[in-house]
C-alpha positions in Angstrom: 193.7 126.3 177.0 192.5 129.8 177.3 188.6 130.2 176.2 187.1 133.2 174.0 185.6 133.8 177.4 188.5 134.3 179.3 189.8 136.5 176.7 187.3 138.8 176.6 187.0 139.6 180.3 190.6 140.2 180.0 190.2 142.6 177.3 187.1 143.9 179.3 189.6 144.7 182.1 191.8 146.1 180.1 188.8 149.2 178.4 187.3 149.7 182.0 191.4 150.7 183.0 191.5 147.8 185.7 195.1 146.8 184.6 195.9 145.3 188.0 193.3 142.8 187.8 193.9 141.8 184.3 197.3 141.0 185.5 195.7 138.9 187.7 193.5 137.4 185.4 196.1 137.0 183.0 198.7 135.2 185.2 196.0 132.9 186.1 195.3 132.0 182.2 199.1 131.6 182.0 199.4 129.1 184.5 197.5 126.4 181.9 198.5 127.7 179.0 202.4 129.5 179.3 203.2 129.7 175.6 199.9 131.7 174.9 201.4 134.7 173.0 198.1 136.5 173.0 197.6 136.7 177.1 201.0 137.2 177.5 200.7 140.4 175.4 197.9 141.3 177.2 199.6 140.9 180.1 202.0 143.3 179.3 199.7 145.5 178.3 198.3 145.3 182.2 201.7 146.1 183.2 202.9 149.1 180.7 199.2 150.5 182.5 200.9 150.0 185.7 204.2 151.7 184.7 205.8 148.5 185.2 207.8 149.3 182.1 210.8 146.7 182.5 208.2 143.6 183.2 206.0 145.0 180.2 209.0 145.1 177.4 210.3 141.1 179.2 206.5 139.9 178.8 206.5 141.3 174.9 209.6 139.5 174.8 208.1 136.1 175.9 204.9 136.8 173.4 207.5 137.3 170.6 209.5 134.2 171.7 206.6 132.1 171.8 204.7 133.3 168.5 207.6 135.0 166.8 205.4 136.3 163.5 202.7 137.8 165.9 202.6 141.6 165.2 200.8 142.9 168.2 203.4 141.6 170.7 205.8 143.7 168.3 203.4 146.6 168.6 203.3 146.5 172.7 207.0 145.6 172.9 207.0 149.3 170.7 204.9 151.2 172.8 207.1 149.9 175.7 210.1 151.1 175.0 208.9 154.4 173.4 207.6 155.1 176.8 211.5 154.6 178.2 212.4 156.7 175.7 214.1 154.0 173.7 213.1 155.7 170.1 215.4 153.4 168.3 214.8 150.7 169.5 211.0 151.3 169.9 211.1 152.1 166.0 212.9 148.9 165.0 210.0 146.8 167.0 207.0 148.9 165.0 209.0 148.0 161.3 208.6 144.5 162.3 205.3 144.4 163.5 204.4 146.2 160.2 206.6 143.7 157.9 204.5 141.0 159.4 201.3 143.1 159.0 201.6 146.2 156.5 198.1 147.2 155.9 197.4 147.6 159.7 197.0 151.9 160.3 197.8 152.2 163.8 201.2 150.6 163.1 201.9 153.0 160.4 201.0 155.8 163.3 203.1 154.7 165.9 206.2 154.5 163.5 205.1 158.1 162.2 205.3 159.1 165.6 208.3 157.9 167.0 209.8 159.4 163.7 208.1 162.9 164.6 210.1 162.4 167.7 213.0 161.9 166.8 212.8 164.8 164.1 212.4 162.5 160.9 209.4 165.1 159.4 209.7 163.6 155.8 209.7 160.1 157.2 206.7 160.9 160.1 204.9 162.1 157.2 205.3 159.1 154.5 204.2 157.0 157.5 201.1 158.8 158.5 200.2 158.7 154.7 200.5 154.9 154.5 198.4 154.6 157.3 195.5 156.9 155.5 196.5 154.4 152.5 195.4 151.2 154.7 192.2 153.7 156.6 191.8 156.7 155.1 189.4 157.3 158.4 192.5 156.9 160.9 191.9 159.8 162.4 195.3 159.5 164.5 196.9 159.2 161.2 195.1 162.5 160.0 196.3 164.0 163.1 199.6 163.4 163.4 199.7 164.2 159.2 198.4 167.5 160.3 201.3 168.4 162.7 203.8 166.9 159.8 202.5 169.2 157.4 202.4 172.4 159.8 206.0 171.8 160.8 206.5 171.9 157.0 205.0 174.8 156.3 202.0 172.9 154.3 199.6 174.8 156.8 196.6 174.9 154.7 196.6 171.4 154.2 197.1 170.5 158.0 194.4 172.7 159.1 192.1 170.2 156.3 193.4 167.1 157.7 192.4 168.3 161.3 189.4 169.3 160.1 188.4 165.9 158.5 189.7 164.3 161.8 186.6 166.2 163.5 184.6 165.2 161.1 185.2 161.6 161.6 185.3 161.8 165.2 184.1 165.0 166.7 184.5 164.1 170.4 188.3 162.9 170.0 190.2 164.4 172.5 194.0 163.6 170.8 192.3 165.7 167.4 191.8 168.7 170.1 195.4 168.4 171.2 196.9 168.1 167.6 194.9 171.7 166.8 196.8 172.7 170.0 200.3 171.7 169.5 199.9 173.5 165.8 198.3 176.6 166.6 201.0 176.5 169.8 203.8 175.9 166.8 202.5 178.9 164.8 203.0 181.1 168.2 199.1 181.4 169.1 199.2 180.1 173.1 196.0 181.4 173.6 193.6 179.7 171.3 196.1 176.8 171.6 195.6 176.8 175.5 191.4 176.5 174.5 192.7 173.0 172.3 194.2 171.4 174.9 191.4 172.4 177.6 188.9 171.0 175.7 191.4 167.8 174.8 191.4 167.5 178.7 187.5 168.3 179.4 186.9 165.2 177.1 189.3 163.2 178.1 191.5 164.4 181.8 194.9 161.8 181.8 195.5 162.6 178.3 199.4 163.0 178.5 199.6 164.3 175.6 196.8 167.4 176.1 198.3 168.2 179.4 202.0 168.7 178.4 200.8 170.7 175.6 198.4 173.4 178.4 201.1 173.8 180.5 203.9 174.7 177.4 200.5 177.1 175.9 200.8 178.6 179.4 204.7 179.1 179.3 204.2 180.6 175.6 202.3 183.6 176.8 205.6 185.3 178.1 207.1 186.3 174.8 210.8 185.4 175.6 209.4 181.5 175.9 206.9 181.7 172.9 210.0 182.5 170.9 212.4 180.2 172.1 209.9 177.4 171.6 209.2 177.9 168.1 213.0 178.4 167.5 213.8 175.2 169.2 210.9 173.5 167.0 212.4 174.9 164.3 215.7 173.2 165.1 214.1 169.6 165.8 213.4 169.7 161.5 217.0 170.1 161.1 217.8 166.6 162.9 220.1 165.9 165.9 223.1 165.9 163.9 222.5 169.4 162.3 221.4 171.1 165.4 224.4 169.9 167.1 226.1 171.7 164.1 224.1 174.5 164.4 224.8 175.2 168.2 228.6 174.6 167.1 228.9 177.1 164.0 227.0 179.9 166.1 229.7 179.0 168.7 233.1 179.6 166.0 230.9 182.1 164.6 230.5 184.2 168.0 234.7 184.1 168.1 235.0 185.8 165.0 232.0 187.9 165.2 231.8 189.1 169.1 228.5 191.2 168.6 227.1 187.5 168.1 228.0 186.4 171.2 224.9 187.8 173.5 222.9 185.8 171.1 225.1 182.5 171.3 225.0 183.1 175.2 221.2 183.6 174.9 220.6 180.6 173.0 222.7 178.2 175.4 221.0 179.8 178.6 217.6 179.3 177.5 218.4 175.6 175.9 219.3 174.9 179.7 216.9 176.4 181.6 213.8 177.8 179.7 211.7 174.4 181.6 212.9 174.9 184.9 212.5 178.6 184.8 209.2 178.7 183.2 207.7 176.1 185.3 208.7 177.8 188.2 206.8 181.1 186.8 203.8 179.0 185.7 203.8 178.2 189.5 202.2 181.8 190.1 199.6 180.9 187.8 196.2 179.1 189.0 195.9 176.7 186.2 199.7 176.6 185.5 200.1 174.8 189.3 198.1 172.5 188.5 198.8 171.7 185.1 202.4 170.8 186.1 202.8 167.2 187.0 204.6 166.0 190.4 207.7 165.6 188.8 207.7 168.7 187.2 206.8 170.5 190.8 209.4 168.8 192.4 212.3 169.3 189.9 210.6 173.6 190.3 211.7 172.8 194.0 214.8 171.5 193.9 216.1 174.4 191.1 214.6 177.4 192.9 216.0 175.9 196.3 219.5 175.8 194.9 219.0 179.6 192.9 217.8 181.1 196.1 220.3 179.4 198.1 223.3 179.7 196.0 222.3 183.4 195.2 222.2 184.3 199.0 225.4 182.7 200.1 226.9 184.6 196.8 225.2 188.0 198.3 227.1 187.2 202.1 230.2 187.1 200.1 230.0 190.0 198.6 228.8 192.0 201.4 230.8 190.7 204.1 233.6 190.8 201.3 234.7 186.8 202.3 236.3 185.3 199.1 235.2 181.7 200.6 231.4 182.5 200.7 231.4 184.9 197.5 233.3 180.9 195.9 230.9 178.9 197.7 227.7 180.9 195.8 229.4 180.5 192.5 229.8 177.3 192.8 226.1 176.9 193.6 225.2 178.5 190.6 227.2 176.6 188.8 226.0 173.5 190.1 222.5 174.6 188.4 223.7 173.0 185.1 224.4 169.7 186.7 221.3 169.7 188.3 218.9 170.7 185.4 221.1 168.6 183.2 220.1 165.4 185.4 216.5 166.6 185.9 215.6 166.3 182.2 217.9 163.0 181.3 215.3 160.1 180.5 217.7 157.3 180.5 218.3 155.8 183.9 222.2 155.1 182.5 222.1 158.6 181.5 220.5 160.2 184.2 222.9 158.1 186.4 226.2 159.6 184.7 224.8 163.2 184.8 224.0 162.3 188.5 227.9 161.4 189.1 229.3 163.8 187.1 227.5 166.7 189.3 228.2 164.6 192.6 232.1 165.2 191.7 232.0 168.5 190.5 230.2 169.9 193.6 232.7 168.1 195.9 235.5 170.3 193.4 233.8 173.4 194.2 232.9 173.1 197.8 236.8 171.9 198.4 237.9 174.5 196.3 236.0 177.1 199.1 237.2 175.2 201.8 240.4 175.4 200.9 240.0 179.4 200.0 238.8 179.8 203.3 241.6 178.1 204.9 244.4 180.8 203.2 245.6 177.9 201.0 246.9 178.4 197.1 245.4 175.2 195.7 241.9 176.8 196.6 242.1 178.5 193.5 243.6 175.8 191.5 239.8 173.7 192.1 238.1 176.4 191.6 239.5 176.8 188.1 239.1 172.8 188.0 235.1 173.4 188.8 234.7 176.0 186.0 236.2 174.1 183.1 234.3 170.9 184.4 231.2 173.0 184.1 231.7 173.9 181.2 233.0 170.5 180.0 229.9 169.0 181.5 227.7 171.7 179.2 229.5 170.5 176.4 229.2 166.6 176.9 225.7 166.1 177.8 224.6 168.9 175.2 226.4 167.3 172.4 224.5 164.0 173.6 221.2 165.2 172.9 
């Protein structure tokens, strides 16, 4: 049997960020005692550190199956799938671990959370305030009230709550980012740019801080700063009634042409205001480095296509071959796929989006082929490539 001991240099492993070793220490508790629910969940813990997401949500399963009215395997198993971007399902785990244990607060903020994420305000909100109900100190509760009632238009009240989450903790570095992300929501980049540095300063791999710098440093070019705070509008709506709203302006724009630069507008940027922006913030001294490596790389991958695409498209044109002038459209066209894949989550996902460009690229570079060959069904793949396109828009738009 594990000893209070053992236990507490696993925890100790676990604050000093040394989540490889309490693996280790944790397997070796495990091999006396397998049915411990406690090191097991610890042991997941170790893992989600390690970004060994898949083993960490299977261990919270085995803590579950072996203690099944134990909250805080519910909690991890939560905080596991919420960082696969499994909202639902991470919800659903949080709403047990709080039936088994209401009166704990940082359940109540992790449900609020996942609920800001997926758009719920009212419901993000209700669960923050239970959570001040249990602790009204919580100061990630405060917080994460704060950004509920900005996005509400309540902003004199979230400005208090983040005040009073100072108060309570004047070196927390996740207050510092919640001042960002709302001054950054009311369209202020620069003072919310001085947030997030100082979220950073006191504490450098918060995830959190760091998104928020590097979309403070997109919002200084006007065209972004707008866009952003019209898409955040949007995300209050809900899924279903932004889908709706994308799909009115749409029929809207048919009756009304003058509406259809904005329509245009709107779908253009929805696409590829990230990849377009990062690759701006590139020429920026702080913005380079505030991108991560996956950001940088999907930057790489969208400019090399552009540049590439754009300058076969430019041959065409001047050289006047209809092949080459195809073969650049095509390219362009094969930005959507590309950006569409880059900011899919879900490996299933990402893996249809992945496919789906593979086949419309092999459309469009046999519809050039064949165009340059003299032959009539050239242009019959071409128009093939265009409506897939635009079917593909559609599809993975609609998705979310």
């Amino acid at each position: 049997m594990s000893t209070y001991q053992d236990t507490a240099r696993l925890h100790l492993l676990l604050q000093h960020k040394r989540p490889a070793d309490a693996e280790q220490e944790a397997r070796r508790l495990l091999l006396d005692d397998p049915e411990n629910a406690y090191v097991q969940t610890l042991l997941a813990l170790a893992l989600m550190e390690q970004n060994r997401l898949p083993e960490a949500q299977e261990t919270a399963h085995r803590a579950i199956a072996a203690e099944p009215e134990y909250s805080f395997a519910y909690y991890v198993l939560s905080a596991t799938l919420q960082r696969q971007h499994e909202l639902p399902a991470a919800q659903e785990a949080i709403e047990e671990a709080l039936a088994l244990d209401p009166l704990e607060a940082d359940y109540h903020h992790v449900l609020g959370l996942i609920r800001f994420q997926r758009g719920q305000l009212q419901g993000a909100l209700r669960a923050a305030e239970a959570g001040l109900a249990a602790d009204p100190t919580h100061v990630d509760c405060l917080g994460l009230r704060a950004r509920c009632l900005s996005r509400l238009g309540r902003r004199d009240e979230a400005q208090a709550d983040l005040g009073e989450a100072l108060r309570q903790a004047p070196g927390d570095a996740g207050t510092y980012a919640d001042l960002g992300w709302v001054a950054l929501e009311r369209g202020r980049a620069k003072e919310a740019a001085g947030h997030f540095r100082e979220a950073l300063r006191l504490k450098p791999t918060l995830e959190y801080a760091r998104e928020g710098l590097v979309a403070a440093l997109k919002a200084r070019f006007w065209i972004y700063n707008w866009f952003y705070r019209f898409m955040v509008w949007t995300q209050g709506l809900g899924s279903g009634a932004q889908r709706g709203l994308f799909i009115g302006l749409f029929l809207l724009s048919r009756f009304v042409p003058v509406l259809l630069p904005l329509y245009l507008g709107l779908v253009y940027m929805s696409w590829f205001a990230e990849p377009i922006f990062n690759s701006l913030l590139r020429l920026n001294r702080y913005g380079r480095h505030a991108l991560s490596e996956e950001d940088t790389r999907d930057s790489n991958h969208f400019i090399g296509l552009l540049l590439g695409a754009t300058a076969v498209l430019g041959a065409g044109k001047y050289t006047q071959t209809e092949a080459l002038t195809l073969l650049g459209m095509v390219g362009l066209g094969l930005l959507f796929p590309l950006v569409g894949t880059q900011r899919q989550w879900l490996p299933a996902r990402r893996r249809q989006s992945m496919w789906a460009g593979i086949v419309l690229a092999v459309v469009g570079v046999a519809a050039a082929l064949l165009t340059g060959l003299g032959l009539p069904l050239g242009g019959t793949l071409f128009g093939a490539f265009l409506l897939g396109t635009l079917g593909y828009v559609w599809f993975f738009a609609l998705r979310g």
